[in-house]
ROTI-886990 format. One line per 4 residues: their letters; for each residue x, y, z of N, C-alpha, C. Coordinates in Angstrom, 1 decimal. Layout:
A> X:Y:Z:X:Y:Z:X:Y:Z  ...
END
This chain:
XXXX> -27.6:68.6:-33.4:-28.4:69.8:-33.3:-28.6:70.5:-34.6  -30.0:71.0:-34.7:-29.8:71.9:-35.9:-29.0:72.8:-36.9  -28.4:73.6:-35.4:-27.0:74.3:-35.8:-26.0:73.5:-36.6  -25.9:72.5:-36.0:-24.4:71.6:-36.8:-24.9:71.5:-38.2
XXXX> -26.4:70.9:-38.4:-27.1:70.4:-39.3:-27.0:71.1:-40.4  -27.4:72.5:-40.5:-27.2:73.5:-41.3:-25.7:73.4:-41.4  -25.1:73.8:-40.7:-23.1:74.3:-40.8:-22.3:72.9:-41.5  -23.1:71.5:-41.8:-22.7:70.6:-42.3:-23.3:71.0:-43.9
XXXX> -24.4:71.4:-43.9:-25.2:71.6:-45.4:-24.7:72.8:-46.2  -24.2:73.5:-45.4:-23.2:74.9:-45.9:-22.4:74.7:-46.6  -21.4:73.4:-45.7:-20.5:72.8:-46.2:-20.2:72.1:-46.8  -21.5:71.6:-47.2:-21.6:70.1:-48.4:-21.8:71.4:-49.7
XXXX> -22.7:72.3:-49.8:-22.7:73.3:-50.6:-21.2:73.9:-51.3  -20.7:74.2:-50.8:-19.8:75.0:-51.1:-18.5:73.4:-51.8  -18.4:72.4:-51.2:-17.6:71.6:-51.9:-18.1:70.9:-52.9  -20.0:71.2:-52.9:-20.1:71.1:-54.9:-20.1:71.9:-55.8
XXXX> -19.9:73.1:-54.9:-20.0:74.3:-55.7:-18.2:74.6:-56.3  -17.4:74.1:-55.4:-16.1:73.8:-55.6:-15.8:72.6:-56.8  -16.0:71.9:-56.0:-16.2:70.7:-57.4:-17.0:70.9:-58.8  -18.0:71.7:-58.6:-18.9:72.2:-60.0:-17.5:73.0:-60.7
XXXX> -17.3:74.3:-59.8:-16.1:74.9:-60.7:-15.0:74.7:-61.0  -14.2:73.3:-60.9:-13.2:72.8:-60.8:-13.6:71.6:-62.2  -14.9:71.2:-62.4:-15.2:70.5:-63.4:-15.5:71.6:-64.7  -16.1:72.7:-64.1:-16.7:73.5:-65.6:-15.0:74.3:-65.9
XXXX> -13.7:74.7:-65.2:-12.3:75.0:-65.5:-11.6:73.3:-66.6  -12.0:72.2:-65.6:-11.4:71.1:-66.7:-12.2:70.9:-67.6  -13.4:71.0:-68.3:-14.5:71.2:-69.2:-13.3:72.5:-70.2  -13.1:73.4:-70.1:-13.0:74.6:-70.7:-11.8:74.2:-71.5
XXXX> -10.8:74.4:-70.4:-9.8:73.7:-70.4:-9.1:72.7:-71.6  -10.3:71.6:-71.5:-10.0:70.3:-72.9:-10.4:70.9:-73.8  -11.8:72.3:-73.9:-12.1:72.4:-75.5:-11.1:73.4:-75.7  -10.6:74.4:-75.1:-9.3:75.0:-75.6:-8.4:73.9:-76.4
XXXX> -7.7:72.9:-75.2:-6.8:72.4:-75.8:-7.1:71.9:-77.4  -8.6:71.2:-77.2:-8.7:70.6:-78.4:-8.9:71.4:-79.9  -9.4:72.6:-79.3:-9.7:73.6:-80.3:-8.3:74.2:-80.7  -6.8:74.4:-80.0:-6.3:74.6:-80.1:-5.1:73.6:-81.3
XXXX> -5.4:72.2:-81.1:-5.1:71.1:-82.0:-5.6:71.3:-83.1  -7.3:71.3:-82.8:-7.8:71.5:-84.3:-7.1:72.4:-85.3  -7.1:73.5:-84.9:-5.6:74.7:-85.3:-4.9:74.4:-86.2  -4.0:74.0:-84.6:-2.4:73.3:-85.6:-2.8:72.3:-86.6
XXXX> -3.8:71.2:-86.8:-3.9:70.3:-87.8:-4.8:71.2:-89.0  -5.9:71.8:-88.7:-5.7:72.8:-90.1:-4.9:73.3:-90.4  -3.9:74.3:-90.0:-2.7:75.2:-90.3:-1.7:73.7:-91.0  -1.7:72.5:-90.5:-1.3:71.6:-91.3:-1.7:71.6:-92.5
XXXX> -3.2:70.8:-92.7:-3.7:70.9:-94.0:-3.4:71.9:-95.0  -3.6:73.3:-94.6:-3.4:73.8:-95.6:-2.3:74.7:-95.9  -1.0:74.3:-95.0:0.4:74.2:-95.5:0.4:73.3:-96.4  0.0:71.9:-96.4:0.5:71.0:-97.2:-0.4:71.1:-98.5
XXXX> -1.5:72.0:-98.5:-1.7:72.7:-100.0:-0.7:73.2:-101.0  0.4:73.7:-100.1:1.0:74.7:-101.1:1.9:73.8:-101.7  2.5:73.8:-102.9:3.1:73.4:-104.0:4.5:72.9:-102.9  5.0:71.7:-102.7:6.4:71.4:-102.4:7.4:71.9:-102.7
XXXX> 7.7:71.8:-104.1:8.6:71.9:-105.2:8.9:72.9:-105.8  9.5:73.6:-106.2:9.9:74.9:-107.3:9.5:74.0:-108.7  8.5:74.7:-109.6:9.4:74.1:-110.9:10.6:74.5:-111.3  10.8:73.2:-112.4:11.8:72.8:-113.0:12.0:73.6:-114.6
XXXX> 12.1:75.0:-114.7:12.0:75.3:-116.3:13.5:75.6:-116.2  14.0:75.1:-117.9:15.4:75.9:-117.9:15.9:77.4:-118.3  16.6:78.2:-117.8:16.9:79.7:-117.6:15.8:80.5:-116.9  15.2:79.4:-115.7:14.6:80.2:-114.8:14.8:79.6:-113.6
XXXX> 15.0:80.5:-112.0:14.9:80.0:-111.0:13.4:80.4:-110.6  12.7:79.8:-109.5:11.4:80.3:-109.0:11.8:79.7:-107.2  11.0:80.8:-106.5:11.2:80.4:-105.1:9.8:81.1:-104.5  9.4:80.4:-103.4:8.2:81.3:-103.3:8.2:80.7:-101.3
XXXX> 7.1:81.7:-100.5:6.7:81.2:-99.2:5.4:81.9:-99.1  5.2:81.1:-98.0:3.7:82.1:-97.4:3.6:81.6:-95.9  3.9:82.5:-95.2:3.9:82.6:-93.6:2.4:83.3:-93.0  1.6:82.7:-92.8:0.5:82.9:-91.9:1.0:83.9:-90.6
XXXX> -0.4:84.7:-90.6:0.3:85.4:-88.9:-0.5:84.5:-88.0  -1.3:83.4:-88.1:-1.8:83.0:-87.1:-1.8:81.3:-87.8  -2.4:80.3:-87.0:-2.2:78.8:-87.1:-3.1:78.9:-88.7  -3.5:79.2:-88.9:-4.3:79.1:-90.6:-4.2:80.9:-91.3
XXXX> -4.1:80.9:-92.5:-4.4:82.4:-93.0:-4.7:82.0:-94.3  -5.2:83.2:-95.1:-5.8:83.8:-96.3:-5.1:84.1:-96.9  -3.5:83.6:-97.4:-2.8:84.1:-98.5:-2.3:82.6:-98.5  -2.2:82.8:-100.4:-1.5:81.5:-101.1:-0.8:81.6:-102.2
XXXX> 0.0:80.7:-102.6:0.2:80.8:-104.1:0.4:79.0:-104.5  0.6:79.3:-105.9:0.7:77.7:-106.8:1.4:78.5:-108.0  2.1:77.0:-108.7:2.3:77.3:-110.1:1.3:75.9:-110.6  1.2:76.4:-111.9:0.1:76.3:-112.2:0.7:75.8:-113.2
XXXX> 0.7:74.0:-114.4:1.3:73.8:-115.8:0.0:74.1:-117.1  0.5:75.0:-117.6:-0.8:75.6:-118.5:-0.1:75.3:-120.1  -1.4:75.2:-120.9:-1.0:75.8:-122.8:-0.8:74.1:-122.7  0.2:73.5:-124.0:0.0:72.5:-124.1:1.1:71.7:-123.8
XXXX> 1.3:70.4:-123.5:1.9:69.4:-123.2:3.6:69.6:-123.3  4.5:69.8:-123.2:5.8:70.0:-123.9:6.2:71.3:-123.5  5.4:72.9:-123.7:5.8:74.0:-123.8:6.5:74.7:-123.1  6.4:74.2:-121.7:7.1:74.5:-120.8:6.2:75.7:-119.9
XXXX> 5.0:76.6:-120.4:4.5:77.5:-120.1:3.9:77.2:-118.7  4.3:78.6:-118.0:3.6:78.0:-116.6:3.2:78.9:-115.9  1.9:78.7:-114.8:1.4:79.3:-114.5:1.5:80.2:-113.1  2.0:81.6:-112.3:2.2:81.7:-111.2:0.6:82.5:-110.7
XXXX> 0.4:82.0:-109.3:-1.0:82.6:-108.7:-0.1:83.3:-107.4  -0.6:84.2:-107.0:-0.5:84.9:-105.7:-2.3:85.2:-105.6  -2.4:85.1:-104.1:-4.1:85.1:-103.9:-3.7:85.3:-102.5  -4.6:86.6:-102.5:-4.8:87.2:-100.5:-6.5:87.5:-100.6
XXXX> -6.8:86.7:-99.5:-8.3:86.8:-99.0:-8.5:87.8:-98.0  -9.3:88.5:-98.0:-9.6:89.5:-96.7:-9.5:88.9:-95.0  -9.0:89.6:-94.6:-8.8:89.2:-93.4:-7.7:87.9:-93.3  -8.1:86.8:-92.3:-7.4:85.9:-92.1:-7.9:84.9:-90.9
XXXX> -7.6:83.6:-90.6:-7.8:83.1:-89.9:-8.7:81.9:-90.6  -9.4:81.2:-90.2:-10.0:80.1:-90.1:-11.3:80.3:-91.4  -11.5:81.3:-91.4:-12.7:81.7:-92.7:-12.0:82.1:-93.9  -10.8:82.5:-94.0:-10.1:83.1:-94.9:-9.6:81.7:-95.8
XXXX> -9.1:80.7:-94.3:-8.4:79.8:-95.3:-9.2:78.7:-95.9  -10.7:79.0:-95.6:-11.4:77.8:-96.4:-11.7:78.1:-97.4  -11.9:79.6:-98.0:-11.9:80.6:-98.8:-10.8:80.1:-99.9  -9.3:80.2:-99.1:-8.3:80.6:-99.8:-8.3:78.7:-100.2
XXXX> -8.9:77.8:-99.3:-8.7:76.7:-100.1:-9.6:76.1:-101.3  -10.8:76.7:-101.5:-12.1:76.9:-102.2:-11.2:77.4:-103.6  -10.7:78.6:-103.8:-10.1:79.2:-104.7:-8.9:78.9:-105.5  -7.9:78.0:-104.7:-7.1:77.2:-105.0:-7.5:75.7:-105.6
XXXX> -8.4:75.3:-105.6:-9.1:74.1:-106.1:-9.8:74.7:-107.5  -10.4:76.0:-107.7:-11.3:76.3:-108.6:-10.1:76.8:-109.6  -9.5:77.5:-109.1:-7.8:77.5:-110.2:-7.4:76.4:-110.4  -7.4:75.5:-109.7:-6.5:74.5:-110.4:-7.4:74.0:-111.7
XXXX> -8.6:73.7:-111.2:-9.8:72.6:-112.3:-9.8:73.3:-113.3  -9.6:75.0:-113.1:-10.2:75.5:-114.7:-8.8:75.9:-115.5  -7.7:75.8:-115.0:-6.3:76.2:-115.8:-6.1:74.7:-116.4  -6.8:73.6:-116.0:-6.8:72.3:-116.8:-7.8:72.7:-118.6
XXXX> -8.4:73.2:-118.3:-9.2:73.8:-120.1:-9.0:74.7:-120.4  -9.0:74.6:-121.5:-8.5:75.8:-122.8:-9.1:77.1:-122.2  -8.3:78.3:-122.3:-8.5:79.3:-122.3:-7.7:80.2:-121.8  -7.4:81.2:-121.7:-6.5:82.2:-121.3:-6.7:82.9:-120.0
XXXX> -5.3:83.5:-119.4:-6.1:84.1:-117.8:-7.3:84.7:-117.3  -7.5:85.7:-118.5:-8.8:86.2:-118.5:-9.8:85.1:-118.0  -10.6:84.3:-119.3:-11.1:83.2:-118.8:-11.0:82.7:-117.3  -10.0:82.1:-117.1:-9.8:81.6:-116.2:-10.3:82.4:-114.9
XXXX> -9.4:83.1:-114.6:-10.1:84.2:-113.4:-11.0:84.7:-113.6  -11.8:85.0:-114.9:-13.5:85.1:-114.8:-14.2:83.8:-114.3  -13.7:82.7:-114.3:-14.7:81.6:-114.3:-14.7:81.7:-113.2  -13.4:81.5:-112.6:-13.0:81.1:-110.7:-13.6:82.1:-110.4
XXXX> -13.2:83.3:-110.5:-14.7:84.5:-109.8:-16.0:84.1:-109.9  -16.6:83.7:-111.1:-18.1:83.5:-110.7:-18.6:82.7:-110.0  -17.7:81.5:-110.1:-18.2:80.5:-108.7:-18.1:80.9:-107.6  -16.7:82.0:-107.2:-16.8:81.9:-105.8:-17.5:83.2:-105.6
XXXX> -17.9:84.3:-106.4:-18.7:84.9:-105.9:-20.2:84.4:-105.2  -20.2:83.3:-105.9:-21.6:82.8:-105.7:-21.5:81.7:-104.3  -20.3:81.4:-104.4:-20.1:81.1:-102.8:-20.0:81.8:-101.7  -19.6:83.2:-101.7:-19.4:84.2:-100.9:-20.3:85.3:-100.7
XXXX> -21.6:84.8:-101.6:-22.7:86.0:-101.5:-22.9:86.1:-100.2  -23.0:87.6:-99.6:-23.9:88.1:-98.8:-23.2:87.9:-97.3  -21.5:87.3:-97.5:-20.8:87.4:-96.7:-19.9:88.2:-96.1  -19.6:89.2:-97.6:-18.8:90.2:-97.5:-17.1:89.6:-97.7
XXXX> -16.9:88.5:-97.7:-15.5:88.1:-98.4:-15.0:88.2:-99.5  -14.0:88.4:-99.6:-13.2:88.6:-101.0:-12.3:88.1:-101.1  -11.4:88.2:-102.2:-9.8:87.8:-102.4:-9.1:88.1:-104.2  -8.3:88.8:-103.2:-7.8:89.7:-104.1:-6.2:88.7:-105.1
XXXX> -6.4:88.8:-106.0:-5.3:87.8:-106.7:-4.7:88.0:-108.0  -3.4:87.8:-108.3:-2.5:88.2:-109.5:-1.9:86.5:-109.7  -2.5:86.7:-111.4:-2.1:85.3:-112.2:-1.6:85.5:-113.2  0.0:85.3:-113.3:0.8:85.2:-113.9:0.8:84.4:-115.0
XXXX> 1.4:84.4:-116.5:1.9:83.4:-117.3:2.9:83.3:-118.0  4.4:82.6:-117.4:5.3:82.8:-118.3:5.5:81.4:-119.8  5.8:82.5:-120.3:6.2:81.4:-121.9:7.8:81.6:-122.3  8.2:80.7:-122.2:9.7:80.7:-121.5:10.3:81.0:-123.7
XXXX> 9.3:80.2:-124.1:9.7:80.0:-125.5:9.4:81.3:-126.5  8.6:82.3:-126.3:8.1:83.5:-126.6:9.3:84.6:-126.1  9.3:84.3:-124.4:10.0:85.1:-123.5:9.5:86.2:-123.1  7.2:85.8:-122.8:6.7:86.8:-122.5:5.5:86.7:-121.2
XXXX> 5.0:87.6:-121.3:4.0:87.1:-119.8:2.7:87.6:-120.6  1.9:86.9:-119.8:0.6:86.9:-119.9:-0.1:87.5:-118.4  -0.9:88.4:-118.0:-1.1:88.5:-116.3:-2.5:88.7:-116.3  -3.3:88.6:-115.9:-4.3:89.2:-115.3:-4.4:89.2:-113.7
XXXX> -5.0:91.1:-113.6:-5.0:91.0:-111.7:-6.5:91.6:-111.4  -6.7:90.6:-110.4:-8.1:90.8:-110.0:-7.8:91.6:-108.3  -8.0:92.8:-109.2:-7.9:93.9:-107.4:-6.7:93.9:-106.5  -5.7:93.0:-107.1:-4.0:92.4:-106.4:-3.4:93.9:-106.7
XXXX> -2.0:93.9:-105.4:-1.5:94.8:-105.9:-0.3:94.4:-107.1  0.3:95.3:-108.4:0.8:94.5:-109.4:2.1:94.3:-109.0  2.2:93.0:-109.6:3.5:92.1:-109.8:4.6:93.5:-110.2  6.3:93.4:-109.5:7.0:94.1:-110.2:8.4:93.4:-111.1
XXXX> 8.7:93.9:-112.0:9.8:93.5:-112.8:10.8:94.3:-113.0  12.1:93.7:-112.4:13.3:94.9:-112.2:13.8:94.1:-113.0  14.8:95.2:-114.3:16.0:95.0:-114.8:17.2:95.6:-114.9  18.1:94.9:-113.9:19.0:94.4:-113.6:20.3:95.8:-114.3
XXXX> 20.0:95.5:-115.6:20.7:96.2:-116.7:20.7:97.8:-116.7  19.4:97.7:-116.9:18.7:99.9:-116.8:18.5:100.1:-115.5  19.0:99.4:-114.3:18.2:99.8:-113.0:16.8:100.0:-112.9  16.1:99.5:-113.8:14.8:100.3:-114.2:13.8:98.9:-113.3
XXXX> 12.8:99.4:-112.1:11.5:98.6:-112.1:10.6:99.2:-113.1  9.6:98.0:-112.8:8.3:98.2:-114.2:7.2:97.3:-113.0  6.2:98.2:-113.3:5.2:97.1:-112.3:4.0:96.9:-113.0  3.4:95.6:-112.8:3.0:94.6:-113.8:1.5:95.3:-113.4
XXXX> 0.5:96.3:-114.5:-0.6:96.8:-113.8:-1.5:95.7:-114.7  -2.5:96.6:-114.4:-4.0:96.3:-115.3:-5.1:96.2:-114.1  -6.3:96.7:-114.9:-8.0:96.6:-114.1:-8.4:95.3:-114.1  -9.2:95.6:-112.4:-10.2:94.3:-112.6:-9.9:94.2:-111.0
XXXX> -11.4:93.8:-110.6:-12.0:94.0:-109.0:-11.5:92.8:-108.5  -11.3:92.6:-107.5:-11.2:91.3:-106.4:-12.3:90.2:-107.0  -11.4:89.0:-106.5:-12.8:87.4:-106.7:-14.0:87.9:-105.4  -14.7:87.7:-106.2:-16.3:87.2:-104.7:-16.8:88.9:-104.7
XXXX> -16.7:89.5:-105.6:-17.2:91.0:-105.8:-17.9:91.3:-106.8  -17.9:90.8:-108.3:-18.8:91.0:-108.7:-18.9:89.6:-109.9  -19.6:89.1:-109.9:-19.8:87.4:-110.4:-19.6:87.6:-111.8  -20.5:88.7:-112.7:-19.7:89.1:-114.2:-19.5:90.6:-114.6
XXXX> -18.1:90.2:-113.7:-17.0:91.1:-113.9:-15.7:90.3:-115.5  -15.6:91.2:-116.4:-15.3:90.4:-117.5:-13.7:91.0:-117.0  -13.1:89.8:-116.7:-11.5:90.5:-116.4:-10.1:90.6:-117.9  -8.9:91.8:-118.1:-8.5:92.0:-119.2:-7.4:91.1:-119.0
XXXX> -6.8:90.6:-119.8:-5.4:90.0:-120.1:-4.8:91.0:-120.5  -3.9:91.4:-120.0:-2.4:92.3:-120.1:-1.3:91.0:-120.7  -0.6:91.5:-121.7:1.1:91.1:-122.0:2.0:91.9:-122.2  2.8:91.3:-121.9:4.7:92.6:-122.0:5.1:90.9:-122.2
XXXX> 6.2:91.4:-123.6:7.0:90.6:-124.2:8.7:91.2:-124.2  9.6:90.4:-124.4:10.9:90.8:-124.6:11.6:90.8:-123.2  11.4:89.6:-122.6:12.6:89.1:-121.8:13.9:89.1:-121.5  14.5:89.4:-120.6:15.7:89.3:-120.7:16.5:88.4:-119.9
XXXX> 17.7:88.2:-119.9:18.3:87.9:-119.1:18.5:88.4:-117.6  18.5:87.9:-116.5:18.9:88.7:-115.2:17.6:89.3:-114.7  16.5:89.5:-115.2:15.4:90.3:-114.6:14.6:89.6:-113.8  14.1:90.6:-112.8:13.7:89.6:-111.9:12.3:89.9:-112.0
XXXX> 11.1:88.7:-111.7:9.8:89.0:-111.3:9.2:88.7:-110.0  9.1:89.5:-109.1:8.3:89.7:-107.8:6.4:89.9:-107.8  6.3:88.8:-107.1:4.5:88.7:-106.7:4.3:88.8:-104.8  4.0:89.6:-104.3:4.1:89.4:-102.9:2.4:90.0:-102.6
XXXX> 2.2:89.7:-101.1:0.9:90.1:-100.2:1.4:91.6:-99.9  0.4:92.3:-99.2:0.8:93.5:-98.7:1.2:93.1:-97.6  1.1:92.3:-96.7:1.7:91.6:-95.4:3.6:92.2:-95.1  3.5:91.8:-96.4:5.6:92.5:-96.9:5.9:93.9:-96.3
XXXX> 5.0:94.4:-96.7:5.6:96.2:-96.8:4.6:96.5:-95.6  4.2:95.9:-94.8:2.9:96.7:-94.8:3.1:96.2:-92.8  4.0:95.2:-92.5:5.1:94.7:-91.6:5.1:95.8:-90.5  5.4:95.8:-89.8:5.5:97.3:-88.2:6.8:96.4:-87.7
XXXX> 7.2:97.6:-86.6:8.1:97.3:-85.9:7.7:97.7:-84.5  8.5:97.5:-83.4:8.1:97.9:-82.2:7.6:99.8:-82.3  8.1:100.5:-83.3:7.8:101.7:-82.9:6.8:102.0:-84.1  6.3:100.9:-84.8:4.6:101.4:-84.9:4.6:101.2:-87.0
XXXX> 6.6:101.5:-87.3:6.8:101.8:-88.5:6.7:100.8:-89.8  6.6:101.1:-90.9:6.0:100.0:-91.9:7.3:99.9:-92.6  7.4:98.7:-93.0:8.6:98.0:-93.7:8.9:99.0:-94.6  7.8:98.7:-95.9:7.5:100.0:-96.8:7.9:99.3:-97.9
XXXX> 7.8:100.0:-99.3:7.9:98.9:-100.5:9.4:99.6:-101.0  9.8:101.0:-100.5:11.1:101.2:-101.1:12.2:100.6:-100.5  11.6:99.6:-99.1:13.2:99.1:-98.7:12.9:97.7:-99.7  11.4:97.1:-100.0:11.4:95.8:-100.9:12.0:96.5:-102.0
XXXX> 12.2:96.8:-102.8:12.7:97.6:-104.0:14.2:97.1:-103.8  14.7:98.0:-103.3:16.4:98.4:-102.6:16.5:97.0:-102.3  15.9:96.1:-102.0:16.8:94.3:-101.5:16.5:93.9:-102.7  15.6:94.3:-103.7:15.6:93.3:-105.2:17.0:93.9:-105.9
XXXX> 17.1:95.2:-105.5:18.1:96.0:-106.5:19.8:95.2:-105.9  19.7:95.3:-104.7:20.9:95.1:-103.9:21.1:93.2:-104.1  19.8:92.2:-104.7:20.7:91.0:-104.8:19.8:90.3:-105.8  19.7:91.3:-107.0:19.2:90.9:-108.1:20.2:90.0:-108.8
XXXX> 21.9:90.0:-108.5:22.7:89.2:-109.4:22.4:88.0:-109.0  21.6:87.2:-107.7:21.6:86.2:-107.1:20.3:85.3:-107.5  20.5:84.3:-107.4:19.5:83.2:-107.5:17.9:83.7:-107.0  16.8:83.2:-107.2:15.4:83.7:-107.0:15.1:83.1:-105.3
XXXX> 16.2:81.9:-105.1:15.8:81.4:-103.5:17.1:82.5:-102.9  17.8:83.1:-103.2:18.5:83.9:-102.2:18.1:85.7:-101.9  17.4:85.7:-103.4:16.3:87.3:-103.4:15.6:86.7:-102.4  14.9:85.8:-102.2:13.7:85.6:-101.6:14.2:85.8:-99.9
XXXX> 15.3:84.8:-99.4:15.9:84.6:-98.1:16.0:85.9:-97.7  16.8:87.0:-98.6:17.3:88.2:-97.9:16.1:89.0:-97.5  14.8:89.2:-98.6:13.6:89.2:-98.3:13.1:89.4:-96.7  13.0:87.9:-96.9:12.3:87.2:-95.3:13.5:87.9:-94.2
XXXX> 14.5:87.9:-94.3:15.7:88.0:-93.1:15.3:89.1:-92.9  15.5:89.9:-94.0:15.4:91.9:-93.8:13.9:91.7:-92.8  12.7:91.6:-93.3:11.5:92.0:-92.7:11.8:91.2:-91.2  12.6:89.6:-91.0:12.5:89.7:-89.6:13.3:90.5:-88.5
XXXX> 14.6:91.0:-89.2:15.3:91.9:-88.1:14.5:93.0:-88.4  13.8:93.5:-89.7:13.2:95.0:-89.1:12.4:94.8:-88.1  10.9:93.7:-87.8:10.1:93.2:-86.5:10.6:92.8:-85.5  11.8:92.4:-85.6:12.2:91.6:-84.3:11.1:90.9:-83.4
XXXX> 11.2:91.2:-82.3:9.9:90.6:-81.4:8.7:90.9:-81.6  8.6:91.9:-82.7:6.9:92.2:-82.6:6.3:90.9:-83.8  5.2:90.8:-83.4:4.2:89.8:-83.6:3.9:89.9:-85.6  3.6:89.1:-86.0:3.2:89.5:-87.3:1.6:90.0:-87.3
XXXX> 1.4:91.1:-87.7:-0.3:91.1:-87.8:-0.8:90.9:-89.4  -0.6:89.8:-90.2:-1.1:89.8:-91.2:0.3:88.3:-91.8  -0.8:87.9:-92.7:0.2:86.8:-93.7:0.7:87.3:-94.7  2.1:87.1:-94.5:3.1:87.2:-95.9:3.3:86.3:-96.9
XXXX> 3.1:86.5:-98.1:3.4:85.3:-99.4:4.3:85.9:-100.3  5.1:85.7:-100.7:6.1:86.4:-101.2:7.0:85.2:-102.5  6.2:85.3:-104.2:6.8:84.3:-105.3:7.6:85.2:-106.0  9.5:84.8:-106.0:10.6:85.5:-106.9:10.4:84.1:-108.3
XXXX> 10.6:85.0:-109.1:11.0:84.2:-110.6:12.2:84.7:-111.1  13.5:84.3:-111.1:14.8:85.2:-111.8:15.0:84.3:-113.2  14.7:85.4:-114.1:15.6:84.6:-116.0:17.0:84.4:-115.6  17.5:83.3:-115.3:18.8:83.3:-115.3:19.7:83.4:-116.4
XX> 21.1:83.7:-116.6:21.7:83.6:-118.2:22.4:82.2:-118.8  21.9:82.2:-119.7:21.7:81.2:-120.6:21.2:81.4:-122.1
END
């Protein structure tokens, strides 16, 4: 009868309409998963950017990390072998890109390639982070990205630094001796802001024994906890002061430890990179 006829067609309807939405959930489903892999294998990639190894200079330790808040981020560092063959002189980068995620880190890997190529030819930081800015300004036109970065240069045989900071907040240097910090300033805008922007070289000479040099993200101080509060840079201060007698990898640990018991369960909203360099005595 007609009646059945229809109440069969109702019900052929509804079990492709069942089946339609049970295919477009396993559809969704696989590109999550897969997009979700893609992820983790970039967040691979460009972990395995970062430098393995500490250098090897004598009467210095160096330690450094960079913890993403999500499967890829926009903060990095490298050392960098600069000046000439023998000297021992070397180079430290700290580099934070705006924002984070998946655009940041192609960014932050774009910038790390253009540092490496140009600290291979003669020239001084200045140079150098004017060059790597003009390229990637011109890669980042009209996108509104940046990346803000401090490049370090120690000369172990001088016993001085060389820095230029492009819009970073500055490197600090505590000694040990006078209780005294000093923080590593000087002008000059973020990369991918203005293409000729002519950036200054800063030096401070007269090294000592025991002092330490700190390059970190604002990710550090800048940290919450469940009640909303920020790490803050006088408790980073207070843990340089409190285990400055100690190696550059155990400043660095107590570091990382303090900021995770201050968050406990709360989530990171931002990447932390955090490079110690300690003059050991010798």
């Amino acid at each position: 009868p007609p009646y059945f006829q229809a109440e069969d067609g109702i019900r052929d309807k509804q079990i492709c309409l069942v089946g339609s939405e049970m295919c477009i959930r396993d559809r969704t489903r696989r590109k999550h998963d897969k997009l979700k892999r893609d992820l983790e294998i970039a967040g691979e990639i460009q972990h395995g950017l970062l430098p393995a190894d500490m250098p090897q200079l004598e009467h210095y330790s160096f330690a450094a990390v960079c913890q993403p808040a999500d499967q890829t981020g926009g903060d990095y560092f490298d050392f960098l072998e600069v000046g000439s063959p023998g000297d021992n002189t070397i180079g430290l980068v700290v580099g934070d890109v705006s924002g984070h995620g998946v655009p940041s880190a192609l960014l932050m890997a774009t910038a790390r390639a253009l540092m490496r190529q140009r600290s291979l030819l003669p020239g001084g930081p200045a140079q150098v982070v004017g060059n790597v800015n003009m390229h990637l300004s011109r890669d980042v036109e009209d996108s509104g990205q940046f990346m803000t970065l401090f490049y370090l240069v120690i000369d172990p045989v001088q016993r001085s630094l060389n820095w230029v900071r492009a819009g970073h907040e500055p490197a600090v240097l505590y000694d040990p001796l006078r209780d005294v910090f000093e923080e590593l300033r000087g002008s000059g805008v973020a990369l991918g802001v203005d293409e000729n922007w002519q950036y200054r070289e800063e030096y401070r000479s007269g090294l000592l024994n025991g002092q330490v040099i700190l390059i970190g993200t604002d990710g550090i101080w800048e940290s919450r906890n469940s009640e909303g509060r920020m790490f803050g840079k006088d408790a980073l201060l207070d843990l340089i002061r409190k285990n400055a007698a100690y190696s550059a990898e155990e400043i660095l640990s107590a570091i990382i430890d303090s900021i995770k018991h201050f968050q406990q369960d709360v989530e990171p909203e931002d990447d932390i990179t955090l490079v110690v360099a300690k003059i050991k005595t010798g």
